[in-house]
SETORVEX-805877 format. One record per residue: y, x, z of N, C-alpha, C in turn; residue number from 1. Coordinates in steps of 0.001 Angstrom, whole numbers, plus 500000, padded with zeros to 6 digits. Example, Ala and Ser with C-alpha at 12.3 -4.5 7.8 and 13.67 -1.06 7.14 Angstrom:
SETORVEX-805877
<n_y=494310 | n_x=513190 | n_z=507800 | ca_y=495500 | ca_x=512300 | ca_z=507800 | c_y=496700 | c_x=513200 | c_z=507800 | seq=1>
<n_y=497750 | n_x=512850 | n_z=507080 | ca_y=498940 | ca_x=513670 | ca_z=507140 | c_y=500030 | c_x=512900 | c_z=507870 | seq=2>
//
This chain:
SETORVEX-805877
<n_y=361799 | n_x=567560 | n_z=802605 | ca_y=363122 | ca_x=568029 | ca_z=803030 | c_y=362961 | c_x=569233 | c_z=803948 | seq=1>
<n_y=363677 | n_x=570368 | n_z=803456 | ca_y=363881 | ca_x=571271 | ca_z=804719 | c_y=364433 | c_x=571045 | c_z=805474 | seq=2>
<n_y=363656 | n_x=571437 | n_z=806933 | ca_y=364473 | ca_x=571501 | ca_z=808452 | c_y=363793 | c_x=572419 | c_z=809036 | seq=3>
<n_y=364834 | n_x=572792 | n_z=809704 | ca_y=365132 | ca_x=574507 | ca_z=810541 | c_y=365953 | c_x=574191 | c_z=811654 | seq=4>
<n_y=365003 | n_x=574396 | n_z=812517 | ca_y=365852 | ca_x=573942 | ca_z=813838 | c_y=365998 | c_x=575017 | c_z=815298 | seq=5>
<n_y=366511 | n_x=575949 | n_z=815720 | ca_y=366667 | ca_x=576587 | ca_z=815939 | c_y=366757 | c_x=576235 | c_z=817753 | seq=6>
<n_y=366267 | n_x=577399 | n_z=818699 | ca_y=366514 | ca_x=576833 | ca_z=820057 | c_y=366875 | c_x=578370 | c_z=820740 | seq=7>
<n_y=366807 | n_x=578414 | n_z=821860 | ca_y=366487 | ca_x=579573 | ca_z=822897 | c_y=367574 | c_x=580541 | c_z=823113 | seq=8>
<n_y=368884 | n_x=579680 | n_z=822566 | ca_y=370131 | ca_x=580052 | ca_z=822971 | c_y=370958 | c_x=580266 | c_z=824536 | seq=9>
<n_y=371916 | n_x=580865 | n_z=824825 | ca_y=372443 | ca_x=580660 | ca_z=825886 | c_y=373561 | c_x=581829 | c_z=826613 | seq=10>
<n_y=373727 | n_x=581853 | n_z=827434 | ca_y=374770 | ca_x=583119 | ca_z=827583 | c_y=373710 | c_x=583862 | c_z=828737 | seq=11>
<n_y=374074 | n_x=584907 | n_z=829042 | ca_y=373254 | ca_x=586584 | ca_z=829537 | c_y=374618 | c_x=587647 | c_z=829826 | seq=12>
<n_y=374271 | n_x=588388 | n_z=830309 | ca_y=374916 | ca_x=589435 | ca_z=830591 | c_y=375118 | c_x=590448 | c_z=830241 | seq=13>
<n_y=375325 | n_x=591444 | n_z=829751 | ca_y=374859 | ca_x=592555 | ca_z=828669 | c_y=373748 | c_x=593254 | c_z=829586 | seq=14>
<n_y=373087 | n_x=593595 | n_z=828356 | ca_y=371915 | ca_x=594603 | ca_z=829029 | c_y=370549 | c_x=593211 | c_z=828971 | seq=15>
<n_y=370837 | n_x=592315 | n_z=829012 | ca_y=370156 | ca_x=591001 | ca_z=829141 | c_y=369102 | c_x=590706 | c_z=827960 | seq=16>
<n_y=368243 | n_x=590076 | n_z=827452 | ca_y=367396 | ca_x=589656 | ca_z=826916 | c_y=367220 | c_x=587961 | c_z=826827 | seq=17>
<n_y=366957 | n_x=587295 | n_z=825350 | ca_y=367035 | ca_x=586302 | ca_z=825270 | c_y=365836 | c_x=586271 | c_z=823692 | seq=18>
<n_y=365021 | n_x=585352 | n_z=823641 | ca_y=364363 | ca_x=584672 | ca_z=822469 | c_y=364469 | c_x=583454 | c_z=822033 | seq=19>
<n_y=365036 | n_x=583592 | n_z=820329 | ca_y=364971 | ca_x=582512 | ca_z=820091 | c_y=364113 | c_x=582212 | c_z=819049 | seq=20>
<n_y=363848 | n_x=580931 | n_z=819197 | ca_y=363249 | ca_x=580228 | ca_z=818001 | c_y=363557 | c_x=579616 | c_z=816635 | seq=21>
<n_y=363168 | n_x=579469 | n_z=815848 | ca_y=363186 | ca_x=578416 | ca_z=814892 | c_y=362462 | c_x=577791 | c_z=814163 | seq=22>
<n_y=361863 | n_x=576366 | n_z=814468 | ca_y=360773 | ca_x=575546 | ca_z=814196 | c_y=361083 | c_x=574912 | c_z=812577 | seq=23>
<n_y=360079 | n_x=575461 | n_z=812007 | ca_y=360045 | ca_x=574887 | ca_z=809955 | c_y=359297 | c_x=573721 | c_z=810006 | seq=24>
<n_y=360072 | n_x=573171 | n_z=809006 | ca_y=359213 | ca_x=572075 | ca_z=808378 | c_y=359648 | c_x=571455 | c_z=806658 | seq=25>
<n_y=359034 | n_x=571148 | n_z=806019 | ca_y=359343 | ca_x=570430 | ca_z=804690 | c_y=358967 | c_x=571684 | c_z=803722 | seq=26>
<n_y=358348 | n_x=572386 | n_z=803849 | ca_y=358306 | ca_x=573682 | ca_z=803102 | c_y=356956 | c_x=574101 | c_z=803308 | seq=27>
<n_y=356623 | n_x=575414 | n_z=802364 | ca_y=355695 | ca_x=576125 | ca_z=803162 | c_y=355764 | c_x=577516 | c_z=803309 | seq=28>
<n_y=356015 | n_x=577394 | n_z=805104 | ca_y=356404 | ca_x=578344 | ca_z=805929 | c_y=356070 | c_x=579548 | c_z=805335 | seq=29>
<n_y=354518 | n_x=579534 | n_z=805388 | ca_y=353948 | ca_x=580952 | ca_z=805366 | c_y=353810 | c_x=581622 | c_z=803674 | seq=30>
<n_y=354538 | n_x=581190 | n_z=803010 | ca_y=354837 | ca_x=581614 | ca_z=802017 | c_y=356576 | c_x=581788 | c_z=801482 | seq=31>
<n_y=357431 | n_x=581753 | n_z=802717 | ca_y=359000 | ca_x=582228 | ca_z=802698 | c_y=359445 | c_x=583105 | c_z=803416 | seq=32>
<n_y=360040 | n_x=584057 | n_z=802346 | ca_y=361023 | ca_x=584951 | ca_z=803015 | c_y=361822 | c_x=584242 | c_z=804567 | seq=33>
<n_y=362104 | n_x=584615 | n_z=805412 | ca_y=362536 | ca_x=583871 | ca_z=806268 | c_y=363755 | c_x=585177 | c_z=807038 | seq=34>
<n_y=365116 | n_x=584915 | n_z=807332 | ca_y=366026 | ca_x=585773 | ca_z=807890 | c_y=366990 | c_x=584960 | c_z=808877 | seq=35>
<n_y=367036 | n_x=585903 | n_z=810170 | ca_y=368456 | ca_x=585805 | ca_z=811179 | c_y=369479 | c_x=585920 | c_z=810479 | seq=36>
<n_y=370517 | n_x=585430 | n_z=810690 | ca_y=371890 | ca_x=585419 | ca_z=810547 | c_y=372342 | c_x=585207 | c_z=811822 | seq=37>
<n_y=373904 | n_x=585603 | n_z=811812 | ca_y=374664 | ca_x=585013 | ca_z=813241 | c_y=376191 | c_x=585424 | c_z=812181 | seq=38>
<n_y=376724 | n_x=583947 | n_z=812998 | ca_y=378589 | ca_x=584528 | ca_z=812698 | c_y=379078 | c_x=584232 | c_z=814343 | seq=39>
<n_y=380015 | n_x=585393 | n_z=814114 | ca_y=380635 | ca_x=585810 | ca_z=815650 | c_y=382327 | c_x=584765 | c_z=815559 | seq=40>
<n_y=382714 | n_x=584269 | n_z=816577 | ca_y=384085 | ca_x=583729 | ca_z=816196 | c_y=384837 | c_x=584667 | c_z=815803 | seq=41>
<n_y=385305 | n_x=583777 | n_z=814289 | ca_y=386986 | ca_x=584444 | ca_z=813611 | c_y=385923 | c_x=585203 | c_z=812667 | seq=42>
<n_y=384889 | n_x=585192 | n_z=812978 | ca_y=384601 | ca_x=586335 | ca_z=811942 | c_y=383265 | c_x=585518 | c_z=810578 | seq=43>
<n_y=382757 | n_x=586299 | n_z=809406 | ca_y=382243 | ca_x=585627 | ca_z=808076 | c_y=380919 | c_x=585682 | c_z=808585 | seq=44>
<n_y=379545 | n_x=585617 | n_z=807754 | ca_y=378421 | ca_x=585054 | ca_z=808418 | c_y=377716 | c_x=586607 | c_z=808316 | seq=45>
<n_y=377024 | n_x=586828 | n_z=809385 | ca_y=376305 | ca_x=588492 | ca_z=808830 | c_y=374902 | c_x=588316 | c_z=808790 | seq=46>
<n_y=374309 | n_x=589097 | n_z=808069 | ca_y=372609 | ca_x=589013 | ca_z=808012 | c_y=372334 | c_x=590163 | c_z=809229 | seq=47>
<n_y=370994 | n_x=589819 | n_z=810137 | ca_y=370294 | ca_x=590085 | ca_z=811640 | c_y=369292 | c_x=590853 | c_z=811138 | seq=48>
<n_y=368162 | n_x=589655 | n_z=810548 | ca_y=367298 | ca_x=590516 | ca_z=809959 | c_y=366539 | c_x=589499 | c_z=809087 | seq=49>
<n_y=365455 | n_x=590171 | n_z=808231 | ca_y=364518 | ca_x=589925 | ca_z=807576 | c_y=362944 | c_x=590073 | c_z=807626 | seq=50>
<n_y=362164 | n_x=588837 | n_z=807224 | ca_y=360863 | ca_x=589091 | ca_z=807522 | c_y=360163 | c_x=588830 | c_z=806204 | seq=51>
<n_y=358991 | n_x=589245 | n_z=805732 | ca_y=358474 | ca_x=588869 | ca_z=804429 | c_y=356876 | c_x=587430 | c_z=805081 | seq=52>
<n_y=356995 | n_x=586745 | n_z=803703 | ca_y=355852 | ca_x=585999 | ca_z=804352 | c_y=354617 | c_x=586587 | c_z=805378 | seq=53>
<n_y=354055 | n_x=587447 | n_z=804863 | ca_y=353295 | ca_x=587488 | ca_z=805809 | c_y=353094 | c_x=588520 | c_z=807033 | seq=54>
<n_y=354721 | n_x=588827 | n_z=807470 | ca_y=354870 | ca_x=589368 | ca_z=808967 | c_y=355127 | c_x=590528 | c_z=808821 | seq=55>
<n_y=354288 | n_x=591326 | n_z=807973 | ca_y=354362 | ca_x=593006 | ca_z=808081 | c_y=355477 | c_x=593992 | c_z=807573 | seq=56>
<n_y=356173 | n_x=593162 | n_z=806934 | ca_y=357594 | ca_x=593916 | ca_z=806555 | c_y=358927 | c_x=593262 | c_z=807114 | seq=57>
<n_y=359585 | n_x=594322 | n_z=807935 | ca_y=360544 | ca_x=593680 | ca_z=808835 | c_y=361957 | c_x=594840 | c_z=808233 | seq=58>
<n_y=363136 | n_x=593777 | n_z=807900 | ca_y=364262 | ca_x=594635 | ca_z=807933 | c_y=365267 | c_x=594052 | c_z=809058 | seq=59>
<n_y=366652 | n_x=595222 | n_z=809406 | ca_y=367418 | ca_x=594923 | ca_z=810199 | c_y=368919 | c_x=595428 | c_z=809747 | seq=60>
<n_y=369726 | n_x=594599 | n_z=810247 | ca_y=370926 | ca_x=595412 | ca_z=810200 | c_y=370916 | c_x=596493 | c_z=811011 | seq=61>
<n_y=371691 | n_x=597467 | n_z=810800 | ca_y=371926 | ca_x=599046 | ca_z=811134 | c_y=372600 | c_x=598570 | c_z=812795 | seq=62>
<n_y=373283 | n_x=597520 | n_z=812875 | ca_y=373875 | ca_x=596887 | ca_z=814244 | c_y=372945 | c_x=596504 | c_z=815476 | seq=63>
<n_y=371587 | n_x=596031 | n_z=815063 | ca_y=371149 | ca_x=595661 | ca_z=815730 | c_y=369529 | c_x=596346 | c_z=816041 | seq=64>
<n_y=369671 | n_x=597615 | n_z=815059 | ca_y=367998 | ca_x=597864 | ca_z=814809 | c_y=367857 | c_x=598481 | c_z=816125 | seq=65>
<n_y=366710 | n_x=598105 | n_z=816473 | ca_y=365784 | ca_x=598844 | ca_z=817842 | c_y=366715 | c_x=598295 | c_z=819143 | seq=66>
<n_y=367068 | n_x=597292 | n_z=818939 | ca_y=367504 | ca_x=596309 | ca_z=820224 | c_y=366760 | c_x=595006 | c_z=819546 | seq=67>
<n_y=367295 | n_x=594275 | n_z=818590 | ca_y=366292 | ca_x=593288 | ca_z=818166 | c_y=365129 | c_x=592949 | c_z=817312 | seq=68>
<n_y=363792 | n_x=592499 | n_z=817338 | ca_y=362972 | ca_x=592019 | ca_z=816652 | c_y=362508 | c_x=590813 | c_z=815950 | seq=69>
<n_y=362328 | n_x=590949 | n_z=814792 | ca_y=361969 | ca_x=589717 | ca_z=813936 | c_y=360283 | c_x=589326 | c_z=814275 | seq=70>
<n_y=359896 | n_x=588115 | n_z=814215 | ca_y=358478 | ca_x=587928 | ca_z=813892 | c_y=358181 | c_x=586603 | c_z=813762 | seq=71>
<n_y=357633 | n_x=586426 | n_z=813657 | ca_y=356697 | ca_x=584743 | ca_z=813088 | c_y=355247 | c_x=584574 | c_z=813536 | seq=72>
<n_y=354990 | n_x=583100 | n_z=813196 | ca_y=353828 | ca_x=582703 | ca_z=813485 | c_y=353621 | c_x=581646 | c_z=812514 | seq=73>
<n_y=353191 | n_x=582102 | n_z=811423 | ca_y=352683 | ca_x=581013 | ca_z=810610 | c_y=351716 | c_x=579847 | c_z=810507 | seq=74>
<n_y=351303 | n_x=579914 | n_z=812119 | ca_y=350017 | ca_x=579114 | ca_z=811851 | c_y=351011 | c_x=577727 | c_z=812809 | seq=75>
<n_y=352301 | n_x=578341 | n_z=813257 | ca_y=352816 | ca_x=577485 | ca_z=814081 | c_y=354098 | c_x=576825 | c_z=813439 | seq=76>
<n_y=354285 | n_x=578032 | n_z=812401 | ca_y=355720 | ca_x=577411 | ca_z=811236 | c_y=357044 | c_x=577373 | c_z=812239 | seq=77>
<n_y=356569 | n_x=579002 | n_z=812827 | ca_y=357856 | ca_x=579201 | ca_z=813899 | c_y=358544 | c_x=580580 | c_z=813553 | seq=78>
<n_y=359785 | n_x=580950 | n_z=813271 | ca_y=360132 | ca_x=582071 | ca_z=813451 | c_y=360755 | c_x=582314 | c_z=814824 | seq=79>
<n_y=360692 | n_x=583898 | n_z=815236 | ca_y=361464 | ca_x=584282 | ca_z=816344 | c_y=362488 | c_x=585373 | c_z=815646 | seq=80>
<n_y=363068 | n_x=585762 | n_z=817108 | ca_y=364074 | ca_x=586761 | ca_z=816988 | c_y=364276 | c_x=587029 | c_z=819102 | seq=81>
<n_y=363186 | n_x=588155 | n_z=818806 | ca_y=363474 | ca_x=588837 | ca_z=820394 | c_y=364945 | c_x=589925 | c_z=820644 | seq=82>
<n_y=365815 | n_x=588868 | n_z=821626 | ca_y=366715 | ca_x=590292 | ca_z=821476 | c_y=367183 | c_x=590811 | c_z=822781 | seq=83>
<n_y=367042 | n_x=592289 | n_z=823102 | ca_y=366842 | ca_x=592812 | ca_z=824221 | c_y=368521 | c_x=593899 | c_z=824016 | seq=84>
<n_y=368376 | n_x=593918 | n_z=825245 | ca_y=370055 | ca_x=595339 | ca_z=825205 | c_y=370838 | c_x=594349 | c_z=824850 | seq=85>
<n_y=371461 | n_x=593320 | n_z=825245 | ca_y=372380 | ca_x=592369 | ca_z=824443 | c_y=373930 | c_x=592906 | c_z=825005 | seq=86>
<n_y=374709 | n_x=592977 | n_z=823830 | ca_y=375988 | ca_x=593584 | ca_z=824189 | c_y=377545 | c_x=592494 | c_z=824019 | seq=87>
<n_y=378549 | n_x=592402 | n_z=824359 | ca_y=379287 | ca_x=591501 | ca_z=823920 | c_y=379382 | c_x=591273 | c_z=822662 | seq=88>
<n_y=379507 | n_x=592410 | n_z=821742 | ca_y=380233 | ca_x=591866 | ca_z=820756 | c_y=378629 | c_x=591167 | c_z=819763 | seq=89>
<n_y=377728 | n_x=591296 | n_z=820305 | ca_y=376431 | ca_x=589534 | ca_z=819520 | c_y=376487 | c_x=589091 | c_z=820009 | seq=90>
<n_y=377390 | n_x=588208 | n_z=821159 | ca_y=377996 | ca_x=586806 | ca_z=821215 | c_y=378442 | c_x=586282 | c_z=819383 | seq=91>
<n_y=377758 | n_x=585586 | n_z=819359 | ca_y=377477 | ca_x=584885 | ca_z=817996 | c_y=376596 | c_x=583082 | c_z=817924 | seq=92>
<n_y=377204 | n_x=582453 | n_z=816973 | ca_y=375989 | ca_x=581526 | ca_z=816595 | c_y=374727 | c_x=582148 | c_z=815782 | seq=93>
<n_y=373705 | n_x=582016 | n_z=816371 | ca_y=372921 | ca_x=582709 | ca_z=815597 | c_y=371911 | c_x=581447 | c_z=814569 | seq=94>
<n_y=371537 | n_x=581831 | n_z=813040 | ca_y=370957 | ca_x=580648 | ca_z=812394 | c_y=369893 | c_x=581206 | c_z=811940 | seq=95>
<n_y=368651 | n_x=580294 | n_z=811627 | ca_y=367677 | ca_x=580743 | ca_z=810582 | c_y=367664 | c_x=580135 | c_z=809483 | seq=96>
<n_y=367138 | n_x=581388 | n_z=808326 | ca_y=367659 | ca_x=581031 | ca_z=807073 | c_y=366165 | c_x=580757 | c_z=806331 | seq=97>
<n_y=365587 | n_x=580149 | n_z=805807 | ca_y=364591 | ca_x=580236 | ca_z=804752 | c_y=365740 | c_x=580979 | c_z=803444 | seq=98>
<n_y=365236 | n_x=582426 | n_z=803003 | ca_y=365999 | ca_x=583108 | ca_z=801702 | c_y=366168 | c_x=582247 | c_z=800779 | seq=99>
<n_y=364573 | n_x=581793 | n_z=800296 | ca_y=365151 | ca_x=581121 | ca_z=799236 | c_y=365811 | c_x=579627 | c_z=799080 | seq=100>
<n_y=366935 | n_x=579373 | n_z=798185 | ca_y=367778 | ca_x=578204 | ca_z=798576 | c_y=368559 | c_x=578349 | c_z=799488 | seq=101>
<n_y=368902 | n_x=579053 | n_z=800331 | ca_y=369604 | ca_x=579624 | ca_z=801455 | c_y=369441 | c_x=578502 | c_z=802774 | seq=102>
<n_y=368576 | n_x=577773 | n_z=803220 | ca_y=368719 | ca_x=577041 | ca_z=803831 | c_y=368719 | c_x=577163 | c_z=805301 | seq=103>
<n_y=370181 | n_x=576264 | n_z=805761 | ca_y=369910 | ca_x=576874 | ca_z=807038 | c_y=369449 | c_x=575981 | c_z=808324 | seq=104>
<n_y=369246 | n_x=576189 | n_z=809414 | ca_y=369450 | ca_x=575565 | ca_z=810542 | c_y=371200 | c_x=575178 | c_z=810838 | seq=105>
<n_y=370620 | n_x=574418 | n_z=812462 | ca_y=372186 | ca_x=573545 | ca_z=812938 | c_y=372762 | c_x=575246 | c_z=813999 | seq=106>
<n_y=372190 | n_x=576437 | n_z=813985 | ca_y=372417 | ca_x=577214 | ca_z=814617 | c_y=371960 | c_x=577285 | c_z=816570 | seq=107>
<n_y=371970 | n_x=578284 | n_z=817120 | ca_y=371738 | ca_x=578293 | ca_z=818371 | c_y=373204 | c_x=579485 | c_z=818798 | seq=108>
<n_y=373490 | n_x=579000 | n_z=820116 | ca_y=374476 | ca_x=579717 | ca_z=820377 | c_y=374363 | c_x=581378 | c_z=821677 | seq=109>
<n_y=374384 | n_x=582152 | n_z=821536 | ca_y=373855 | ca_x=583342 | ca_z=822450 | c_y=375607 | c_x=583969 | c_z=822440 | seq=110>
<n_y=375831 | n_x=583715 | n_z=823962 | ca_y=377049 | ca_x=584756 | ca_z=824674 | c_y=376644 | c_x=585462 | c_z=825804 | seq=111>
<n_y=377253 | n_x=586587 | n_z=825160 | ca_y=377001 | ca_x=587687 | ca_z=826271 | c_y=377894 | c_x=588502 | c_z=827054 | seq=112>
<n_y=377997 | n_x=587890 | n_z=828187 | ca_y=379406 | ca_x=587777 | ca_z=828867 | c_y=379068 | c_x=588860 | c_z=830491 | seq=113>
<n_y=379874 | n_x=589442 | n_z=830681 | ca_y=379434 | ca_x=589852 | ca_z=832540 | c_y=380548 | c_x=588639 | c_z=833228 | seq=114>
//
């Protein structure tokens, strides 16, 4: 069974910095596409970013590029998502997705409030 469990949520201030996690299991990690998502309230689900199995190819939305980073650790079957410059409007649930099958986590929550 897949599970994706996601942590390292919380509220910040803008300008603030926060990492989160998401711990795999039932799969094998180091051979899945693996992507951020977040949906913001009122609003549909958006893609963050993308990582390829083995780390070296990273995409981003145009929203968030060069404030946040994707990366992994396959030997730990953990993805991250470092995100620095945090502004109000990524106050969002943020989820991790294994691509294929779309599977997700229970989400982590990041507000960014003054």
């Amino acid at each position: 069974e897949v599970q994706l469990v996601e942590s390292g949520g919380g509220s910040v201030q803008p300008g603030g910095s926060l990492r989160l996690s998401c711990a795999a299991s039932g799969f094998i990690f180091s051979s899945s596409i693996m992507r951020w998502l977040r949906q913001a309230p009122g609003k549909g689900l958006e893609w963050v970013a993308r990582i390829d199995p083995g780390g070296k190819t990273t995409n981003y939305a145009d929203s968030v590029k060069g404030r946040f980073t994707i990366s992994r650790d396959n030997a730990e079957n953990t993805l991250f998502l470092q995100l620095n410059s945090l502004k109000p409007e990524d106050t969002a649930m943020y989820y991790c997705e294994k691509f294929s099958g779309g599977y997700k986590g229970q989400g982590t929550q990041v507000t960014v409030s003054s």
